[in-house]
MARTORDREN-753334 format. One record per residue (C-alpha): x negated, y, z negated. Coordinates in pm, 1 decimal, padded with zeros to 6 digits, m for minus. Each point is the difference from the previous one (the first is absolute). Example, Ala and Ser with C-alpha at 12.3 -4.5 7.8 and 13.67 -1.06 7.14 Angstrom:
> m01230.0	m00450.0	m00780.0
> m00137.0	00344.0	00066.0
//
This chain:
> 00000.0	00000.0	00000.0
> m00134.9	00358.9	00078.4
> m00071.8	00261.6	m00247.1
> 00239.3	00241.2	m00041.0
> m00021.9	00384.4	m00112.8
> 00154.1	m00056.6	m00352.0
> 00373.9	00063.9	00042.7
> 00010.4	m00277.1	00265.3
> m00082.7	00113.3	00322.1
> m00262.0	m00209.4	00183.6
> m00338.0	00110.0	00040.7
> m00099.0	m00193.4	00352.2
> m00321.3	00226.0	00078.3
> m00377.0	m00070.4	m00105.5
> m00145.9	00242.2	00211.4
> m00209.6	00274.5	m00196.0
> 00156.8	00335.3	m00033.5
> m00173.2	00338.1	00007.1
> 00152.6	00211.2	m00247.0
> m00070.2	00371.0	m00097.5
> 00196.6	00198.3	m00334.6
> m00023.2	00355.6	00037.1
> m00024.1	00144.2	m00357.2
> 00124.6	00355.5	m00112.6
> m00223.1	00015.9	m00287.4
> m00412.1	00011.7	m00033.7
> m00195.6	m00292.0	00002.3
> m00067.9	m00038.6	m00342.4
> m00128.2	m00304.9	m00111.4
> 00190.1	00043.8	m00324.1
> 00283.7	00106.9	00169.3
> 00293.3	m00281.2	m00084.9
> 00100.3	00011.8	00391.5
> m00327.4	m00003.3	00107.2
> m00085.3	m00326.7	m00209.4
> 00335.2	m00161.1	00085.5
> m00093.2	00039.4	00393.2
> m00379.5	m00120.1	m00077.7
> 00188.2	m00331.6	m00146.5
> 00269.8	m00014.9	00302.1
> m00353.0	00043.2	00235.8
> m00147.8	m00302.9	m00191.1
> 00334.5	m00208.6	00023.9
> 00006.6	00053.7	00344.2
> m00369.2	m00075.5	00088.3
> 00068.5	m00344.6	m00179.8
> 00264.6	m00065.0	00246.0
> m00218.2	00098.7	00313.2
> 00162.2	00340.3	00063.1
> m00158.7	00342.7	m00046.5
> 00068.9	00347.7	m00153.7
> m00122.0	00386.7	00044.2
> 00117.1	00219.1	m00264.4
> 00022.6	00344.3	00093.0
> 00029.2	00295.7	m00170.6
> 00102.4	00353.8	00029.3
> m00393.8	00086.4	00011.7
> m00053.7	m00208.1	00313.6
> 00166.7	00222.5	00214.7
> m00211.8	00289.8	00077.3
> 00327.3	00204.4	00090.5
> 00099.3	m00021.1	m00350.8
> m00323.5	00069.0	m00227.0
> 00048.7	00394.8	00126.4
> 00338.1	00043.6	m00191.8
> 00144.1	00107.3	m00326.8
> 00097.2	m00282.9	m00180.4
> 00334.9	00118.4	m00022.5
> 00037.7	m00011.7	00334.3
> m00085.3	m00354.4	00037.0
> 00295.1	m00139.6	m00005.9
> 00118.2	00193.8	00311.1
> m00249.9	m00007.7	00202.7
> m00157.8	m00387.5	m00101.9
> 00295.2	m00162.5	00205.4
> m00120.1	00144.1	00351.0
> m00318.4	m00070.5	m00077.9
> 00092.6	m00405.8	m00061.9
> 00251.2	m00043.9	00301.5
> m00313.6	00169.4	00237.0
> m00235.4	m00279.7	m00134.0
> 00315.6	m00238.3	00029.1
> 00035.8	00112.8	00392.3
> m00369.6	m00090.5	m00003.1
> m00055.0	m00313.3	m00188.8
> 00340.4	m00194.6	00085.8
> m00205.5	m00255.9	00207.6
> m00231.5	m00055.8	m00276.6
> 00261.6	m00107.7	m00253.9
> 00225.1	m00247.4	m00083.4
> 00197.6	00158.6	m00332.9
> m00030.3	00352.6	m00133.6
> 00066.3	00073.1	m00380.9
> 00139.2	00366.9	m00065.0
> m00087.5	00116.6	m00328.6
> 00352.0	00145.3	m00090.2
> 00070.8	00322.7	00210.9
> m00345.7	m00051.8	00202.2
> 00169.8	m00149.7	00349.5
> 00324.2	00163.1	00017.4
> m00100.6	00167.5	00339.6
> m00137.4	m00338.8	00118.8
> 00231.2	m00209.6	m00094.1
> 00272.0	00187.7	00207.7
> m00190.0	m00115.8	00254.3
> 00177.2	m00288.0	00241.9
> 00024.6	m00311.1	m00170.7
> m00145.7	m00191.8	00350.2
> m00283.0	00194.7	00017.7
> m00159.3	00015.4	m00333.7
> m00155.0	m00301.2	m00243.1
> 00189.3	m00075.9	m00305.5
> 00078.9	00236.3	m00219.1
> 00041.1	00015.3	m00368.5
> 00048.7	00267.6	m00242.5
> m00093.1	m00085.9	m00339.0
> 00088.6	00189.2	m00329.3
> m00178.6	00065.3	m00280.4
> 00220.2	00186.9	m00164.1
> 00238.4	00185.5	00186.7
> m00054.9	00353.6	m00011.2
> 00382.7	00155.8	m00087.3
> 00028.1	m00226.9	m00296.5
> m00332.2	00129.5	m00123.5
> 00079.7	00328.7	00060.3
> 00324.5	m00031.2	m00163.3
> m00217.7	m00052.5	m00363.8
> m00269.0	00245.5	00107.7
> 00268.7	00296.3	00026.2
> 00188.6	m00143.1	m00319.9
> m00338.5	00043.4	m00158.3
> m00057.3	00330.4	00139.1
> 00304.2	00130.7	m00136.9
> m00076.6	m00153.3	m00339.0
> m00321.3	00181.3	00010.4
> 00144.8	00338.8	00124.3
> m00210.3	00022.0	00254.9
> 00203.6	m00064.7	00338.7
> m00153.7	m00150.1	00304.2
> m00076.8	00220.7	00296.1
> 00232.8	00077.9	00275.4
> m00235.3	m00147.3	00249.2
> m00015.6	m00321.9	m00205.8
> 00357.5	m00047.6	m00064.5
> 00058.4	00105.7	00410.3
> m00229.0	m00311.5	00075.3
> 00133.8	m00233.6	m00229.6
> 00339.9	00076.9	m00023.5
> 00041.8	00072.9	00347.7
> m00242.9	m00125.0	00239.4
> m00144.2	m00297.9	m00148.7
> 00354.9	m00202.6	m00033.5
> 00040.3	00118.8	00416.7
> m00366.0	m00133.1	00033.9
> 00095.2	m00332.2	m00211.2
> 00307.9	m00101.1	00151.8
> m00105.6	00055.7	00354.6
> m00318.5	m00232.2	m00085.4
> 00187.8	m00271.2	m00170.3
> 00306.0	m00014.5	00264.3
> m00247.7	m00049.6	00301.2
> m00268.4	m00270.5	m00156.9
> 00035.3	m00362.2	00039.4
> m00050.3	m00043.6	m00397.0
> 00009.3	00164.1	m00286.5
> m00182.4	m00085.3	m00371.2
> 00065.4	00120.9	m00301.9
> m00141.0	m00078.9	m00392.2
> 00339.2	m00066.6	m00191.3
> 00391.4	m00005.0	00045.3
> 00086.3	00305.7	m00073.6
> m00175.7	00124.6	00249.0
> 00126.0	m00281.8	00289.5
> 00349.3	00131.0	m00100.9
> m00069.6	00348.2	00007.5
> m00138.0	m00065.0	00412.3
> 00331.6	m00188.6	00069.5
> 00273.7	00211.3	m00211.4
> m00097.1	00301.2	00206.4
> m00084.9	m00185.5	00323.3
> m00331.3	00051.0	00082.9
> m00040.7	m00352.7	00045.0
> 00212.0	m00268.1	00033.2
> m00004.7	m00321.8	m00282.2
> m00184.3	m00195.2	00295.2
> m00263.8	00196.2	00050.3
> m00091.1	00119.1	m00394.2
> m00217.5	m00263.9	m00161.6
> m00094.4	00038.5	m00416.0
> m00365.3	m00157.5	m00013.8
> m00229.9	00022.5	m00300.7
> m00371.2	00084.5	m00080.9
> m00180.0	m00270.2	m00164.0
> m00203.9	m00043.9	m00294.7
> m00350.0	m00091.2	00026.0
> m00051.0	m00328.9	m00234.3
> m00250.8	00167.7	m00205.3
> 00314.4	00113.5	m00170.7
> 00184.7	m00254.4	m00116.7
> m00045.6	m00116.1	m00378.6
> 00075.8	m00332.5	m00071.3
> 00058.6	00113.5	m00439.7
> m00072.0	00275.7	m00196.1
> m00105.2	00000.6	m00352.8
> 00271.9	00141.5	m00227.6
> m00163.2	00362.7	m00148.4
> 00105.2	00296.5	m00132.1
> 00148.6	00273.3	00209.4
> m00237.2	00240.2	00026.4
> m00124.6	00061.3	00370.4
> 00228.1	00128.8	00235.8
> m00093.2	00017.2	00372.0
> 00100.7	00258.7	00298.4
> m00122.1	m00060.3	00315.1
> 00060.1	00255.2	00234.6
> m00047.7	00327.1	00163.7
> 00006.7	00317.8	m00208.4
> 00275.7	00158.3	00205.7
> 00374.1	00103.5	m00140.3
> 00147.1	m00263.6	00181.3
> m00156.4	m00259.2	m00200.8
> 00203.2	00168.5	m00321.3
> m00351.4	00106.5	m00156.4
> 00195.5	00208.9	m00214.2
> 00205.4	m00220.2	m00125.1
> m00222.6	m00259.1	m00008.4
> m00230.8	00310.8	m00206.5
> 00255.1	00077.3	m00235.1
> 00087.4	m00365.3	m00122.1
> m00392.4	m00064.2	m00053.6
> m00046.2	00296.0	m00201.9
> 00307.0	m00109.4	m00261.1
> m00168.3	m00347.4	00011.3
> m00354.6	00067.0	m00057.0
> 00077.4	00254.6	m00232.2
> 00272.6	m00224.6	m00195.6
> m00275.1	m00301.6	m00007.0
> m00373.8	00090.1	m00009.3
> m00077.8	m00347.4	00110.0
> 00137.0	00047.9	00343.0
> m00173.6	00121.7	00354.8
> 00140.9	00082.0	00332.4
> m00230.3	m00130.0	00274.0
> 00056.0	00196.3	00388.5
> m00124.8	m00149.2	00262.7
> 00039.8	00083.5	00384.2
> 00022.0	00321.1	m00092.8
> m00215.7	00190.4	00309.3
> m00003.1	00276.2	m00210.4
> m00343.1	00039.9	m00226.9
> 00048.4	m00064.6	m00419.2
> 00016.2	00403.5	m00043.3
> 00303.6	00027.0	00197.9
> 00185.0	m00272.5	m00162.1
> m00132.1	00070.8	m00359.6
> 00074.7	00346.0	00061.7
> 00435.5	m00098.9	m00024.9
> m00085.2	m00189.9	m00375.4
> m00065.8	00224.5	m00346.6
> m00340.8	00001.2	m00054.1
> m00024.5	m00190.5	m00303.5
> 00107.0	m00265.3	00177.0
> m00267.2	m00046.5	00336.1
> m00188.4	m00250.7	m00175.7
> 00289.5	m00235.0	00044.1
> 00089.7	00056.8	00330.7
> m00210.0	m00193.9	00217.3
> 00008.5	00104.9	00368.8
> m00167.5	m00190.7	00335.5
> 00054.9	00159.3	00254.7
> m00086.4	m00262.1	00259.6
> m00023.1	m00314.0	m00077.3
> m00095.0	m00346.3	00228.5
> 00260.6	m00250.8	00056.9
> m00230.7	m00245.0	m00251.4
> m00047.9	00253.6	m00278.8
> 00371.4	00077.0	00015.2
> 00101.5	m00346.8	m00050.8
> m00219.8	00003.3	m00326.2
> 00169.6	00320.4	m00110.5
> 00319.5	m00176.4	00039.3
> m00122.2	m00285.8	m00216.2
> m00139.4	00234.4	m00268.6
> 00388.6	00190.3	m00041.8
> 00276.3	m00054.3	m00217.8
> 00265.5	00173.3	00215.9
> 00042.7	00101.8	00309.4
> 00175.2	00353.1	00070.1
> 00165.2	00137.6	00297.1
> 00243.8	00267.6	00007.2
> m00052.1	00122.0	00353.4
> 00313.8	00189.5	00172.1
> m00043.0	m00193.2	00362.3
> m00181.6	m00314.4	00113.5
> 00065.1	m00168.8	00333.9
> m00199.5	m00299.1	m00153.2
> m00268.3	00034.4	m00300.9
> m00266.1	m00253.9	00035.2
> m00087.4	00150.2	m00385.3
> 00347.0	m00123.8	m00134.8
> m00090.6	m00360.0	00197.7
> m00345.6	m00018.1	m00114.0
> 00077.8	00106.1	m00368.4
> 00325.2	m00329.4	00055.6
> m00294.7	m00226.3	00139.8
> m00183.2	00098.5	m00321.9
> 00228.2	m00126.5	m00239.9
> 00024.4	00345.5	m00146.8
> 00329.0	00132.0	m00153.9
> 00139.6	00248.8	00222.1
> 00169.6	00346.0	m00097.4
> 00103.2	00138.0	00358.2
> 00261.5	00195.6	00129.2
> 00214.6	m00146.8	00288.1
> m00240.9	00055.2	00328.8
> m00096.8	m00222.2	00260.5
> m00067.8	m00324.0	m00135.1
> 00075.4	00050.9	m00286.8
> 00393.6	00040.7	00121.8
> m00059.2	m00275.3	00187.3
> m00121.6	m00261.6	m00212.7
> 00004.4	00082.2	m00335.9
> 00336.2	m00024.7	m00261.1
> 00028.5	00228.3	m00324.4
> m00066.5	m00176.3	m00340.0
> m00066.4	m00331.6	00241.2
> m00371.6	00080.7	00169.1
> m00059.3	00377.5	m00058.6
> 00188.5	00285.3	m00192.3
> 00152.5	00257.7	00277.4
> m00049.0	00323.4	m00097.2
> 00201.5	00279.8	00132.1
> m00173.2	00270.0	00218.0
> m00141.9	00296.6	m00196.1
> 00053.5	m00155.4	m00345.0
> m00332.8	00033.0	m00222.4
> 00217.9	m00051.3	m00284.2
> 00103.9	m00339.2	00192.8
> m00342.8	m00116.6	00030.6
> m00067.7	00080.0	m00366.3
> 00289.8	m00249.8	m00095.5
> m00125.8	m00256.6	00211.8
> m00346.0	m00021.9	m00089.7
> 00101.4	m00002.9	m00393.1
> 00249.8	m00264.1	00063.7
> m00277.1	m00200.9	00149.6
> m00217.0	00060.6	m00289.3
> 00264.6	m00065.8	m00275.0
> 00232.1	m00311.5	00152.7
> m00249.9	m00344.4	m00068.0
> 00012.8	m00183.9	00359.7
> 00181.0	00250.8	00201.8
> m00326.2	00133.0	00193.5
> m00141.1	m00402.8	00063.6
> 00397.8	m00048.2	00116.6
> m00014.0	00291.9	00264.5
> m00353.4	m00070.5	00149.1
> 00052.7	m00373.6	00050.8
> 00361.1	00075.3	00169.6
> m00225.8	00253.8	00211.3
> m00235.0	m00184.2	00084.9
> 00184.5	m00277.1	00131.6
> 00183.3	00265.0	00210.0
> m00309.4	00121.2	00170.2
> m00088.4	m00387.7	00083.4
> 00250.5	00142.0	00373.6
> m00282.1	00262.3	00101.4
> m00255.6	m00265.7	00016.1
> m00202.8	00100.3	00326.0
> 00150.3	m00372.8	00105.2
> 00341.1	00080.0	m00005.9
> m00016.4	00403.6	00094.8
> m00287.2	m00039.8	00302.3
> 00268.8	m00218.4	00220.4
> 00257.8	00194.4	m00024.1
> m00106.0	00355.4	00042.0
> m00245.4	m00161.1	00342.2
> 00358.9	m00151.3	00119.2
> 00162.4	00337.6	m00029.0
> m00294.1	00177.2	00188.6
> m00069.5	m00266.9	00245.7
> 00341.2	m00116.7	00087.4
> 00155.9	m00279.5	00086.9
> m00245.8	m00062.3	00320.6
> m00262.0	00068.2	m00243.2
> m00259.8	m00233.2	m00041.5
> m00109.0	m00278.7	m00263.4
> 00091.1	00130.6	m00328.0
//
């Protein structure tokens, strides 16, 4: 019997595939889209097929404007090398908004196209302005013109006119189809992987005193929540630490948002390898997440690969495959005071904590690279797509 592509369509080709992804972000090796193409290139390779990544620096037409002008301008720039490079390929991956222009393109005389999501951008923006307002600072005209405006037009006109579409959780697949920018058959939910390094087998039972961000420093990640519950902890129990890592912003900056008296306890990396990070999973207590968007979170998989209780709000993977009070405790959005309750009714119920990690872990046993690598290669490569 033939392979098929995961939901049952045959897969009758074993001819190698050239495929390209045309990012919209910089090709930063730390980058969580950059490493989750650098993986896709390696699954592919395995399988005898190839991938370029490109990125918004590759075009020379681009480098010369304003980055917030990118977004307008990168699309002509990708459908010119598309007109130029259609022989060459087999399968072109849009980064999100990147191939809107050349996906409109006729269907007959372009490779296959897919448009794959990382987060899609009005949801996003829908928390980033919600946070603005909270802050009182209001976004810019220009912003909310592209976003609110221009980026949906940009979306929908990619989506409608590619052969496939990917997202990183449900709520997102049903937020394509309810406002039909893609139909149910072309939207396919796939999932990053975690590396094995990260799965723990047991953990020791210890006191509750390290808990663990990893993450950018950025607003979106609810640093001030996240901020604000650390500094009630730490200051409530002298024994406790908050450890930061994936910050990309230097210790001053972060240190700089926690009272002085307390820097000594916050311990902040702001880049850290994939094999140190999976030691500063082993080395916490708690994991704690209370970002305001996620399309996926490979921090929230890791940290439920870990066997580390897990004090998230309701984002990406966390939506997806974790249950209140069963494998993590849900936090709503922009709730320090939330987070504070959590982590104390970790520390002060005997069992609960080794209850939620083991429920977690066995959870994040689905985003084995095993079980995620076929699937999301099906939904590129198609059903003519080649040995999976």
């Amino acid at each position: 019997m033939p392979p098929n592509d995961g939901w049952g369509t045959p897969v009758n080709s074993e001819r190698p595939r050239r495929c390209a992804v045309v990012l919209q972000t910089p090709r930063d090796p730390h980058s969580a889209v950059y490493m989750s193409y650098r993986a896709l290139g390696s699954a592919l390779e395995a399988r005898g097929h190839s991938l370029e990544i490109l990125c918004p620096t590759d075009f020379a037409s681009i480098r010369r404007w304003h980055g917030r002008w990118v977004p307008l301008a990168y699309p002509f720039a990708v459908a010119s090398w598309l007109r130029q490079h259609r022989a060459d390929v087999d399968v072109v991956m849009f980064h999100s908004y990147a191939g809107w222009l050349a996906t409109a393109r006729s269907r007959g005389s372009r490779p296959r196209t897919v448009v794959m999501f990382h987060g899609i951008e009005p949801l996003y923006h829908r928390e980033l302005a919600h946070e603005a307002r909270e802050d009182g600072r209001p976004l810019s005209w220009r912003y909310r013109l592209l976003q609110e405006r221009l980026m949906p037009w940009m979306l929908r006109r990619a989506c409608r006119a590619a052969d496939a579409v990917t997202c990183l959780n449900k709520a997102e697949a049903t937020f394509l189809i309810d406002r039909n920018w893609a139909s149910p058959a072309q939207v396919r939910v796939v999932a990053h992987s975690v590396p094995e390094e990260f799965f723990a087998p047991l953990r020791a039972n210890r006191p509750l005193r390290s808990m663990l961000f990893v993450g950018q420093w950025l607003p979106m990640k609810g640093i001030r929540y996240l901020r604000d519950a650390a500094v009630t902890l730490l200051q409530g129990d002298p024994s406790m630490r908050l450890v930061c890592a994936g910050t990309l912003v230097a210790e001053p900056g972060v240190l700089a948002d926690f009272p002085t008296e307390l820097h000594r306890r916050v311990v902040v990396k702001p880049r850290v390898e994939p094999a140190a990070l999976a030691g500063l999973y082993r080395e916490a207590d708690v994991f704690v997440f209370p970002s305001l968007y996620e399309a996926f979170s490979r921090a929230v998989a890791e940290a439920m690969a870990s066997r580390l209780p897990i004090v998230t709000t309701a984002v990406g993977v966390a939506a997806d495959a974790l249950r209140n009070e069963e494998s993590a405790l849900i936090v709503p959005r922009r709730s320090a005071g939330a987070i504070v309750t959590a982590v104390r009714r970790l520390k002060g119920e005997a069992g609960f904590a080794a209850r939620l990690a083991d429920a977690a872990a066995a959870a994040a046993e689905r985003y084995r690279r095993e079980l995620t690598e076929p699937a999301t290669l099906a939904a590129i490569l198609g059903a003519d797509g080649g040995t999976l």
